[in-house]
C-alpha positions as CSV (number, residue, x, y, z in Angstrom):
1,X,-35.3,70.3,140.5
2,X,-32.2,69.4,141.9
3,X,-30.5,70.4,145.3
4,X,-27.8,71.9,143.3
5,X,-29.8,74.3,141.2
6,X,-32.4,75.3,144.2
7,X,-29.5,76.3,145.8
8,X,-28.0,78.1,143.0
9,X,-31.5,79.6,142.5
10,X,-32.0,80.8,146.3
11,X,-28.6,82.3,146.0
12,X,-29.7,84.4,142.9
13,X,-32.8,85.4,144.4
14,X,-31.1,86.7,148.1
15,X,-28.2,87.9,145.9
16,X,-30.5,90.1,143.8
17,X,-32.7,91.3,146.5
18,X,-29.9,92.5,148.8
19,X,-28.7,94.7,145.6
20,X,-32.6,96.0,145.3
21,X,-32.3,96.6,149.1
22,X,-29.0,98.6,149.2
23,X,-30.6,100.4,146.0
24,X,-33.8,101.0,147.4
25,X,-32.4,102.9,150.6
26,X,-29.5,104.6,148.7
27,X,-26.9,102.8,149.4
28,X,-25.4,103.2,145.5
29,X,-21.6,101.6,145.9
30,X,-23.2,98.4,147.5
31,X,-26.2,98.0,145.5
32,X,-23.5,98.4,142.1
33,X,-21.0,95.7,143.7
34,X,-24.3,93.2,144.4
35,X,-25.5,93.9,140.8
36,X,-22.5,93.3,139.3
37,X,-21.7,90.4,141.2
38,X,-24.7,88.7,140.5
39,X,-24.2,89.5,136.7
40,X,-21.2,88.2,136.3
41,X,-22.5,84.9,137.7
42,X,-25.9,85.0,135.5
43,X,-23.5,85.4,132.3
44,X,-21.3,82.4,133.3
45,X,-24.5,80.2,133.3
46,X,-25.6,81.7,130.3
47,X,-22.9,81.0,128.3
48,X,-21.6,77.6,130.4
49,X,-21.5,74.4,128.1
50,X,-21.6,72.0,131.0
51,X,-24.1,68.6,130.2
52,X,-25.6,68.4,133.6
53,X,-27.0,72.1,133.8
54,X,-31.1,71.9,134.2
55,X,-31.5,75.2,132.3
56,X,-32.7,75.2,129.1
57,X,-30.8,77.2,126.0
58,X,-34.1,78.9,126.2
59,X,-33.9,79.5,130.2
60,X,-30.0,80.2,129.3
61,X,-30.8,83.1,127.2
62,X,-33.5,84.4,129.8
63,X,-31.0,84.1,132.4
64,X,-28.5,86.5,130.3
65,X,-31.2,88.7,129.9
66,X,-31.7,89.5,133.4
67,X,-27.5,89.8,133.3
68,X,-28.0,92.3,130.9
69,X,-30.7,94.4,133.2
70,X,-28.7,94.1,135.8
71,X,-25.3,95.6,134.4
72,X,-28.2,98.5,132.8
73,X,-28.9,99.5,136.3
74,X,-25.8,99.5,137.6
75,X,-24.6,101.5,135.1
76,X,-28.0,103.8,135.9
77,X,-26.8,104.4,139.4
78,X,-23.2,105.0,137.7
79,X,-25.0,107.9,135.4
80,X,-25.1,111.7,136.0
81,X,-28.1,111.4,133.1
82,X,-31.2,111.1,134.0
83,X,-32.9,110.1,130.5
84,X,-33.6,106.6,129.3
85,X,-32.0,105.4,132.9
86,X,-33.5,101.5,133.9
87,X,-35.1,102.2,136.8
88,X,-35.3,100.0,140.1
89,X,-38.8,99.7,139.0
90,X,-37.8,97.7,135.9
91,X,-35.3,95.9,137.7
92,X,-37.7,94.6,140.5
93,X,-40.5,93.2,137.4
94,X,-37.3,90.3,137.0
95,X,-37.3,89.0,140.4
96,X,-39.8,86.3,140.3
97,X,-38.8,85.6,136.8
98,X,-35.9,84.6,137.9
99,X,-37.2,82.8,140.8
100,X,-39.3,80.6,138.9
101,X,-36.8,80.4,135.6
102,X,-37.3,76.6,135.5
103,X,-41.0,77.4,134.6
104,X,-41.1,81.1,132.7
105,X,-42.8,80.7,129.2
106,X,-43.8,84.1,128.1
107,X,-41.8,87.2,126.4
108,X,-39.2,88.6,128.8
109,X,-40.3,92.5,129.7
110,X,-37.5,94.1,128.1
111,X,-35.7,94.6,124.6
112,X,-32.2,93.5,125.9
113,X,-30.3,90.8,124.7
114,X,-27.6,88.3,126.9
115,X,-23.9,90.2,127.1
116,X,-21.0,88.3,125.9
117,X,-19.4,87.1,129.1
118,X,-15.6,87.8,128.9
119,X,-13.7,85.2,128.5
120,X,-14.4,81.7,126.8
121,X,-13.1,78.7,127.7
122,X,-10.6,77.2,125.3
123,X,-11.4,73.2,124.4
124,X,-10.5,70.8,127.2
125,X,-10.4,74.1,129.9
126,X,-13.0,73.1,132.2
127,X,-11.0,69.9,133.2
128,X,-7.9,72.2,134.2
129,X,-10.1,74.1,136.2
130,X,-11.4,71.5,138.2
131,X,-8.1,70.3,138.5
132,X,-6.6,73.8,139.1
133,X,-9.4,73.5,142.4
134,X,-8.7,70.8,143.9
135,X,-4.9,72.1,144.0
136,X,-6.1,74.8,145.5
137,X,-8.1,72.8,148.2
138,X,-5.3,71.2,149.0
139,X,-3.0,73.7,149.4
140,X,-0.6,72.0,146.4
141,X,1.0,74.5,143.8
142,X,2.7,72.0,141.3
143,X,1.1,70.9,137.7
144,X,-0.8,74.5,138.0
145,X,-0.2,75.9,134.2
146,X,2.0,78.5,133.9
147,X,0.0,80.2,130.8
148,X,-3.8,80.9,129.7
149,X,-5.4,79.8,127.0
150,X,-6.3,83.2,124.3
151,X,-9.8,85.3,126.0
152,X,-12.0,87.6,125.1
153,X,-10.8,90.7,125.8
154,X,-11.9,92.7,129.0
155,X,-13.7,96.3,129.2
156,X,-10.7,98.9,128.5
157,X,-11.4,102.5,127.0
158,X,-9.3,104.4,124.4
159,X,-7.6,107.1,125.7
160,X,-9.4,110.3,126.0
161,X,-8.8,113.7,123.5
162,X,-6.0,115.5,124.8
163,X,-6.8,119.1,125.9
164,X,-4.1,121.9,126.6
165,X,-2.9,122.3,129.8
166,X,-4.4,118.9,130.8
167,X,-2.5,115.6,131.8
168,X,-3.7,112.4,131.3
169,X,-2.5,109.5,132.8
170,X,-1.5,105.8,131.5
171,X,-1.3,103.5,134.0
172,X,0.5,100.2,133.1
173,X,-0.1,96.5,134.8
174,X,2.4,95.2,134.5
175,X,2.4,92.1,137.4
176,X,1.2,91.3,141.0
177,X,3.2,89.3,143.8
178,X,0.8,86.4,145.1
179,X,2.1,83.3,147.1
180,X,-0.4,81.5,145.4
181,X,0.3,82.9,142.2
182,X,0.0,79.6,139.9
183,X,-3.2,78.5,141.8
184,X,-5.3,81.5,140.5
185,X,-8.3,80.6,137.8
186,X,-9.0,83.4,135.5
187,X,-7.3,86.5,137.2
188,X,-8.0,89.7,136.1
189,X,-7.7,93.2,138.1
190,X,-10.9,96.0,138.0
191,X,-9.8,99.5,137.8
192,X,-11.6,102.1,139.1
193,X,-11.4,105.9,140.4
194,X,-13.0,106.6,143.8
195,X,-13.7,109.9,145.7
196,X,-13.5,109.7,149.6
197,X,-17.5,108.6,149.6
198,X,-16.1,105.4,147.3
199,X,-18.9,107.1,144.3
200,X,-17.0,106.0,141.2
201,X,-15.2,109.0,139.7
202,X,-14.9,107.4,135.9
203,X,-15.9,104.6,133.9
204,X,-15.1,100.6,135.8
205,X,-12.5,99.2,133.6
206,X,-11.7,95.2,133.4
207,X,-8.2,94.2,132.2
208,X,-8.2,91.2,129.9
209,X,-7.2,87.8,131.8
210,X,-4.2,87.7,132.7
211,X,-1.4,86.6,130.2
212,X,1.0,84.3,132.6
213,X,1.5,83.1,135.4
214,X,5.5,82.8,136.6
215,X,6.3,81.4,140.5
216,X,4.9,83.8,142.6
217,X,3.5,86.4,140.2
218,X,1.1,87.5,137.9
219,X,1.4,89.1,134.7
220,X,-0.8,91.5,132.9
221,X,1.2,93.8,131.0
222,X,-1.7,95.8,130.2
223,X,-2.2,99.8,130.0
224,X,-5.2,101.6,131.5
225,X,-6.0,104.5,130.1
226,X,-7.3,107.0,133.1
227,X,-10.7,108.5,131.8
228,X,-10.7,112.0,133.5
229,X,-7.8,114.8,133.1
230,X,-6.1,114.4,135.9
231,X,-6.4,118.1,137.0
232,X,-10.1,117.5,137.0
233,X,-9.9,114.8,139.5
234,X,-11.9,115.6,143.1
235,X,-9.6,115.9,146.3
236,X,-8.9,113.0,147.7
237,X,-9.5,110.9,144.9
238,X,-8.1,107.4,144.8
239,X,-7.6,104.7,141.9
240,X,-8.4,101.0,142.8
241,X,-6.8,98.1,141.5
242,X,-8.8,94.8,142.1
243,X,-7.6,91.2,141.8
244,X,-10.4,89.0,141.3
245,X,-10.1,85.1,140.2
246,X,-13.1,82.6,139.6
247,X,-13.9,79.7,142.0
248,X,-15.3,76.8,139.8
249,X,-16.8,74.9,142.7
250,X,-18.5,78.0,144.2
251,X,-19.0,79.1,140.9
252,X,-18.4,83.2,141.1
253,X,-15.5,85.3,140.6
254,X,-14.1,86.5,144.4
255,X,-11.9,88.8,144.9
256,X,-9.0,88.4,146.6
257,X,-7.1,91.3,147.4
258,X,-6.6,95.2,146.5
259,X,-4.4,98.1,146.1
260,X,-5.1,101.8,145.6
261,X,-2.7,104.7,144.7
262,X,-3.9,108.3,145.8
263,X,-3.4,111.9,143.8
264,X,0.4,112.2,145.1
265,X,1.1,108.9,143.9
266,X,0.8,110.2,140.5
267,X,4.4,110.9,139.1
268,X,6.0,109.5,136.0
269,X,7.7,105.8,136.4
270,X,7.8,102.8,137.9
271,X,5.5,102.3,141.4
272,X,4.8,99.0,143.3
273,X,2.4,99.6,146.0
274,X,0.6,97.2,149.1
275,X,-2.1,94.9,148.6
276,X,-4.4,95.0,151.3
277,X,-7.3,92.2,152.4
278,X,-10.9,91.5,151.2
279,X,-13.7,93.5,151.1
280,X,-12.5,96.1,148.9
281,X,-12.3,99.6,151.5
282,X,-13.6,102.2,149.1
283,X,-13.4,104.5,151.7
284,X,-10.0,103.3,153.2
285,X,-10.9,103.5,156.9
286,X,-9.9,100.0,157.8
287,X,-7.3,98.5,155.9
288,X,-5.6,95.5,156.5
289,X,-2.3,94.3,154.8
290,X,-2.7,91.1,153.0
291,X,1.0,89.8,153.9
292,X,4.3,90.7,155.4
293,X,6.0,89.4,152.8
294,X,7.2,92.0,150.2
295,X,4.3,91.0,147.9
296,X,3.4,93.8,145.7
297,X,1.2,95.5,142.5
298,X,3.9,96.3,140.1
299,X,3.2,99.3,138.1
300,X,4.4,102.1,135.6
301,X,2.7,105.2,134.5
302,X,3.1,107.4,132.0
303,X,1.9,111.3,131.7
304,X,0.6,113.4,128.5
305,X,0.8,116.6,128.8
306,X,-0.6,119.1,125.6
């Protein structure tokens, strides 16, 4: 085994027992970030065509599986259902599977099969990426491409039934201001609804990748579709807008910054509002501004009413 993948391995197994830990004592909101975390970077290697990986297609395919459990729980702890959940029990049966991957032989525990990650990377892509990197590293913006290659689409939802009396609310992306716009591999923003705990009020939603990148911003042009009425929303509710972008070298997808608009930022129209630093404050107690330059999320929304 190589240096490399032991420590791709060890980072795995401390990644997926910190999200049985937080689980374990109740911590929900962490133990979903750590699972989903560690998902995303299980279905990279999954599905990664790279000649000097030591896994298997075999291994590969075991490798999504345990992606698969992993997104199952999260969405467990997600659930107000208690039937057919995938219980931290289950989960904990794929730790030393994982742990010893380069040597698993028999049938994997569960009937799941790997997710499709994402995105794909269009011929040639991985090159740019390393290139796109070492920019980065070295703090150089030119000979970044300005546009991405087509993707698999993200995790958007329809737009609920109307009801009468009842607003819902359509949220569009349209760009972010970042000084290091064209440096950014793979951005995409996660949208979710919070209540004052940070429990998550409606379905996670993942915009597609991001269709351009122009000086110093982003482009999305997307619409989120809000998945509660917006009457029915708790008190102090807020919906979070995460920019996240994938680090080849470190090989995960970070985020970088985020923004949140709260209930009386709900009005018809345009709205650009502050991006604030990593980690994401669910609970917006200690928020930091990411810059003072007038780097914003660009938005507009749009309210149906029966």
């Amino acid at each position: 085994m190589s240096e490399v993948t032991r420590s791709l391995l060890q980072r795995w197994g401390a990644s997926f027992r910190r999200g049985a830990d937080f689980d374990s004592w109740g911590q929900l909101v962490e133990a979903i970030d750590e699972y989903q975390i560690l998902a995303r970077h299980l279905q990279k290697e999954a599905q990664s065509q790279h000649n000097n990986s030591e896994f298997t297609e075999e291994q590969k395919k075991t490798i999504g599986k345990i992606a698969t459990c992993l997104e199952l729980r999260s969405a467990a702890l997600q659930s107000t259902q208690s039937q057919e959940e995938f219980k931290l029990e289950d989960l904990k049966k794929l730790e030393p599977i994982l742990k010893n991957i380069l040597t698993y032989n028999k049938e994997f525990p569960f009937d799941v099969q790997p997710v499709p990650l994402r995105r794909i990377l269009a011929p040639g892509e991985e090159e740019n990426l390393e290139f796109e990197e070492d920019e980065e590293e070295g703090g150089a913006g030119a000979g970044s491409p300005d546009s991405f290659p087509a993707r698999v689409p993200g995790t958007l939802l329809p737009r609920l039934p109307s009801e009468p009396g009842m607003t819902l609310l359509t949220i569009k992306i349209e760009k972010i201001g970042l000084k290091d716009a064209g440096q950014c591999i793979d951005p995409y923003i996660t949208v979710s609804v919070k209540d004052l705990n940070g429990i998550d009020l409606t379905p996670v939603q993942d915009t597609p990748v991001a269709s351009r990148k122009e000086d110093t911003y982003v482009h999305f042009n997307v619409d989120i579709e809000l998945q509660k009425h917006v009457e029915k929303l708790t008190k102090g509710a807020a919906i979070f807008f995460e920019f996240k972008h994938y680090k080849p070298k470190k090989r995960f997808t970070s985020t970088k910054c985020f923004a949140f608009m709260e209930m009386d930022e709900i009005k018809p129209g345009p709205i650009v509002i502050e991006l604030y630093k990593k980690p994401t404050d669910f609970k917006r107690k200690k928020l930091q501004l990411l810059t003072k330059k007038p780097l914003y999320l660009h938005l507009h929304q749009t309210l149906h009413k029966e």
